[in-house]
C-alpha positions in Angstrom: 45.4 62.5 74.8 45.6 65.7 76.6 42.9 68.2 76.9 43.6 71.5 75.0 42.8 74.1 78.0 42.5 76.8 75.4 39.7 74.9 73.3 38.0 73.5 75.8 37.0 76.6 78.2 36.1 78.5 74.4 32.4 77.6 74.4 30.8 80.7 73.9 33.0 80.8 70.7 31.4 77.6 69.7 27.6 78.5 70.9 28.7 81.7 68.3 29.4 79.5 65.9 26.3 77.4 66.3 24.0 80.4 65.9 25.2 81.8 63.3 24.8 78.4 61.5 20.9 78.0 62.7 20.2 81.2 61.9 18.5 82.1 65.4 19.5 81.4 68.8 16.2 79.9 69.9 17.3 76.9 67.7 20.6 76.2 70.1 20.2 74.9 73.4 22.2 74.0 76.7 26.3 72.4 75.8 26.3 69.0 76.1 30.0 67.9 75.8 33.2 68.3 74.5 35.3 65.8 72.6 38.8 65.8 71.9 39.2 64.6 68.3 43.0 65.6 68.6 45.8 67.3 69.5 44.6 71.1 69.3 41.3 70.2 67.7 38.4 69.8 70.1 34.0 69.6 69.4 31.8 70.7 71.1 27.9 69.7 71.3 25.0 71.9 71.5 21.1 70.6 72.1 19.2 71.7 69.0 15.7 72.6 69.7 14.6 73.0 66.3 11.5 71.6 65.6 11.3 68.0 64.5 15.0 67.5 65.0 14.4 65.0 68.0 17.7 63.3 69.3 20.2 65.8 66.6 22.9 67.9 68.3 25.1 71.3 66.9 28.3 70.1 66.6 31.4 72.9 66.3 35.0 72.0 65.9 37.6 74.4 67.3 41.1 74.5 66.4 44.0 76.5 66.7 47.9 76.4 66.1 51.1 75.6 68.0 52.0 78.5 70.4 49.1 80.1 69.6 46.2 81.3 72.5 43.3 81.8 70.4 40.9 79.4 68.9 39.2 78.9 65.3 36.3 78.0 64.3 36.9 74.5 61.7 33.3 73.6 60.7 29.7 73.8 62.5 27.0 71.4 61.6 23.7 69.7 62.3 24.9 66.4 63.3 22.5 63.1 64.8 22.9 61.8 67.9 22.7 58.2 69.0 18.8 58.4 69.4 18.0 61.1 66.6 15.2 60.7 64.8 16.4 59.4 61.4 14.2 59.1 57.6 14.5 55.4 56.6 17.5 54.5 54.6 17.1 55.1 50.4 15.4 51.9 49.0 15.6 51.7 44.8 12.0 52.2 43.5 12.4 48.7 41.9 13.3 47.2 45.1 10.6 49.8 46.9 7.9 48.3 44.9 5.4 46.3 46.8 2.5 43.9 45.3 -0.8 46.3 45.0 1.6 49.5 44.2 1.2 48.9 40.5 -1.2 51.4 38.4 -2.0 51.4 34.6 0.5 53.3 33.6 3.3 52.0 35.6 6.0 49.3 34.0 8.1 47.0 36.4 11.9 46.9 35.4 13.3 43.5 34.2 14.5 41.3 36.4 16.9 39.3 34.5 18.0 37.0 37.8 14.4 36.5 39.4 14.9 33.5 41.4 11.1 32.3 40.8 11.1 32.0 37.2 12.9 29.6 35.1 13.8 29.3 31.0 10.7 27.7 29.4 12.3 25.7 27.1 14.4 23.6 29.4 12.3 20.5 30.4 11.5 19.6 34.0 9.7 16.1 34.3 6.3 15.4 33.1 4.7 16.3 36.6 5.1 20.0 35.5 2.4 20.9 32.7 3.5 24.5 33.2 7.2 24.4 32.0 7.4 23.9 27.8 9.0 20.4 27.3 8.9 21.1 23.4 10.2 24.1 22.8 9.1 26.1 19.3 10.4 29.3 18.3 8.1 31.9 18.9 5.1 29.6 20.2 6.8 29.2 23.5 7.2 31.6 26.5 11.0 32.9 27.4 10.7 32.0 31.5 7.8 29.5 33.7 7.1 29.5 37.7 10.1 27.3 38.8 9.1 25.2 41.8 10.4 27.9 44.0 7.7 30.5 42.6 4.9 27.9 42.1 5.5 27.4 45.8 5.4 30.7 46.9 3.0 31.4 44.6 0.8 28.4 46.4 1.2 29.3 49.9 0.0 33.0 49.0 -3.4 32.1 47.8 -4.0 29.4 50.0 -3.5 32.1 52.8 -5.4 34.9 51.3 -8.9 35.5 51.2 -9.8 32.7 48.9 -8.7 30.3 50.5 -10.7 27.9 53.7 -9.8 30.3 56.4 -11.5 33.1 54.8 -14.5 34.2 56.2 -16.9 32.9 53.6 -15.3 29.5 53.4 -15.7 28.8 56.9 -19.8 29.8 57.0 -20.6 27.8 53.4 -22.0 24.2 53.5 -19.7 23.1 50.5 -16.4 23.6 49.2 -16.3 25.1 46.0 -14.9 21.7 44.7 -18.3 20.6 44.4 -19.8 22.7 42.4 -20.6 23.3 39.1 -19.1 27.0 38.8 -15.5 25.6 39.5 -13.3 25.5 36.8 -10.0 23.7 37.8 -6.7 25.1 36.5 -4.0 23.1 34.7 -0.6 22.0 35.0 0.5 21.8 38.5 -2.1 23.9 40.2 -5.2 21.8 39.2 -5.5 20.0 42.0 -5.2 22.8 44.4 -6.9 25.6 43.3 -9.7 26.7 39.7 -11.5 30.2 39.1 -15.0 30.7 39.7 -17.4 31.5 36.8 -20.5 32.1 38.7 -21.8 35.7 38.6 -23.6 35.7 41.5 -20.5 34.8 43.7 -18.1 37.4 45.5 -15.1 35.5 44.2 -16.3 35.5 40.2 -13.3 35.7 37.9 -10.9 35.1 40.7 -9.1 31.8 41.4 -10.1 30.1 44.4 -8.5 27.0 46.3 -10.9 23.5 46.0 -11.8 23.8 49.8 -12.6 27.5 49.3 -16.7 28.1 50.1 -19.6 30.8 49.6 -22.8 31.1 49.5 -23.8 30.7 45.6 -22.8 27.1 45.9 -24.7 25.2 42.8 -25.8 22.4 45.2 -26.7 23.9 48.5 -30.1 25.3 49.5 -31.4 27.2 52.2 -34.8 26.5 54.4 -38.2 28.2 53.5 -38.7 30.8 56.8 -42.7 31.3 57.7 -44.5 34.2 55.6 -44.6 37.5 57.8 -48.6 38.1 56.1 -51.5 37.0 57.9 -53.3 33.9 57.4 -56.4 34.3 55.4 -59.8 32.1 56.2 -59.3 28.7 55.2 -60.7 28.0 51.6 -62.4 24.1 51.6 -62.5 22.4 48.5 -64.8 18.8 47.9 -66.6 17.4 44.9 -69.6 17.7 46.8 -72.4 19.6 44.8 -74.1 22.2 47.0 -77.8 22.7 45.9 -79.0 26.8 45.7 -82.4 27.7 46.2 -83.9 30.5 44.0 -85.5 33.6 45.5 -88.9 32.9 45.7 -91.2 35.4 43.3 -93.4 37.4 45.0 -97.2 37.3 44.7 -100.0 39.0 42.6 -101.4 40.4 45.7 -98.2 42.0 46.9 -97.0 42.8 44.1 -100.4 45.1 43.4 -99.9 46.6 46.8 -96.7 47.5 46.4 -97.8 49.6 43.1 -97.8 53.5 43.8 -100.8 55.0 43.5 -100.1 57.3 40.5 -98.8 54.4 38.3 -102.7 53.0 39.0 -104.0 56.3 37.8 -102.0 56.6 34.6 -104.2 54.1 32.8 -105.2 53.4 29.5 -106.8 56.1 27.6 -108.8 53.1 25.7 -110.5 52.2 29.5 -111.6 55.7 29.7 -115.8 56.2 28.3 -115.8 57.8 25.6 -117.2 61.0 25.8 -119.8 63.3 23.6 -117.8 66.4 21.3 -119.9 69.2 22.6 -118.6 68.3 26.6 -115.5 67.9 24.9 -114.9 71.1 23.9 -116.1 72.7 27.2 -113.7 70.3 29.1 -110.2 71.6 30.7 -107.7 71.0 27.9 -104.7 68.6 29.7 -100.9 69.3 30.2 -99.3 66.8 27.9 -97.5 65.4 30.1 -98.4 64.8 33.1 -95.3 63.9 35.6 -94.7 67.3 36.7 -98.2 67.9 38.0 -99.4 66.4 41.2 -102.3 64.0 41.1 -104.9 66.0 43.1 -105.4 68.5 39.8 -106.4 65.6 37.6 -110.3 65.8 38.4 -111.1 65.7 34.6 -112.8 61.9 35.4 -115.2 62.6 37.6 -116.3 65.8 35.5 -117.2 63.5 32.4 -121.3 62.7 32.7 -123.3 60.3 30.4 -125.7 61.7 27.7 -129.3 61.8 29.3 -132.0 60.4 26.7 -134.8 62.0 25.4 
């Protein structure tokens, strides 16, 4: 196909055409090419430097009519190249969907053809406690897990984190098969995986396979480690009777010593000699009590003479 000289050697026509359709001539960079689409209708390619338009290209298509010299402007666009940077291709939200995306208020769309499910009132053997051999109306559920979806379903958990290569599994002494918190399931998956009832576990509530493992195992125990306190004195006990002496009283003597010398003063008034009313009278009347005074002012005694006889 021949080259239209007219079209071809019109490229400021075209870089026209491709600023007007940016809007601003920063946006348009160097020509790139020309194509010949066909006879009298050529494109030509502009670099686009718009920001985060990696790899796109302006592309203008010139045309123009037999016998004629002067070109027109077809279409100009915003076109990608081979290595443009493209969004992903439109996914349906029901095919967009992906386990863990579901919130409360979300609903999942029927899936009338799901290949993991199959009519629960069709038998399917008597190895498969799932599936409803005896099929009542309303008693029974519409659809089971085919063996395709108990597979899958299978594989998952034994993979996942409850499974024996989690982290847990690998550092407990037991598998969960042994202890008393596993309850199996039924129908097909009882011999592979049960839920955990014990509180104290990180998997509680949650189905675990039988060679699944933690540390609130029902049967394990750990070793006692060495008190960080310090050791007290040792405490010895026998059933040998230890006699105690008594304190030994002290003497008369020693005890008479150790009397102040006030408390020997303060005597009876009964020892005292009895003395005539007369001297009485003239004698120094005493402080009734006699703790506040000192014992030097107590000459009273020694005053007190006996009645001289006729």
């Amino acid at each position: 196909m021949a080259k239209d000289a007219v079209l071809v050697e019109a490229v400021d026509l075209a870089r026209d055409a491709a600023v007007e359709t940016a809007g601003d001539d920063f946006m348009v960079g160097d020509h790139l090419s020309t194509v010949v689409n066909e006879d009298r209708l050529v494109t030509h390619l502009f670099a686009c430097t718009m920001p985060g338009y990696r790899g796109w290209v302006w592309s203008v298509t010139l045309s123009r009519a037999p016998r004629q010299k002067v070109a027109t402007v077809c279409e100009a666009h915003l076109v990608p190249a081979d290595d443009a940077l493209l969004a992903p291709a439109w996914v349906p939200w029901a095919d967009r969907i992906r386990p863990g995306d579901l919130e409360p208020s979300m609903v999942l769309p029927y899936i009338p053809d799901d290949a993991r499910l199959v009519q629960g009132y069709e038998s399917t053997g008597a190895e498969d406690e799932d599936a409803i051999a005896n099929w009542e109306l309303g008693l029974g559920r519409p659809r089971v897990l085919g063996p395709d979806g108990r597979a899958d379903v299978a594989d998952r958990w034994y993979r996942g984190s409850h499974g024996p290569t989690a982290a847990a599994a690998m550092a407990s002494a037991s598998p969960c098969s042994t202890c008393a918190f596993f309850i199996p399931l039924t129908g097909s998956m009882r011999l592979r995986f049960g839920a955990c009832s014990n509180e104290w576990s990180p998997d509680d509530g949650r189905v675990v396979s039988v060679d699944h493992g933690c540390g609130a195992h029902s049967e394990t125990d750990t070793e006692r480690g060495a008190t960080q306190w310090p050791d007290s004195d040792p405490v010895f006990e026998n059933e040998v009777a230890t006699p105690v002496e008594p304190d030994p009283e002290p003497e008369p003597e020693a005890a008479a010593e150790e009397t102040p010398e006030h408390v020997a003063e303060e005597t009876s008034v009964d020892d005292a000699p009895e003395t005539p009313a007369e001297d009485v009278a003239e004698a120094p009347v005493a402080e009734a009590s006699s703790e506040d005074a000192p014992v030097e002012d107590a000459p009273a005694e020694e005053e007190v003479r006996e009645p001289q006889a006729d």
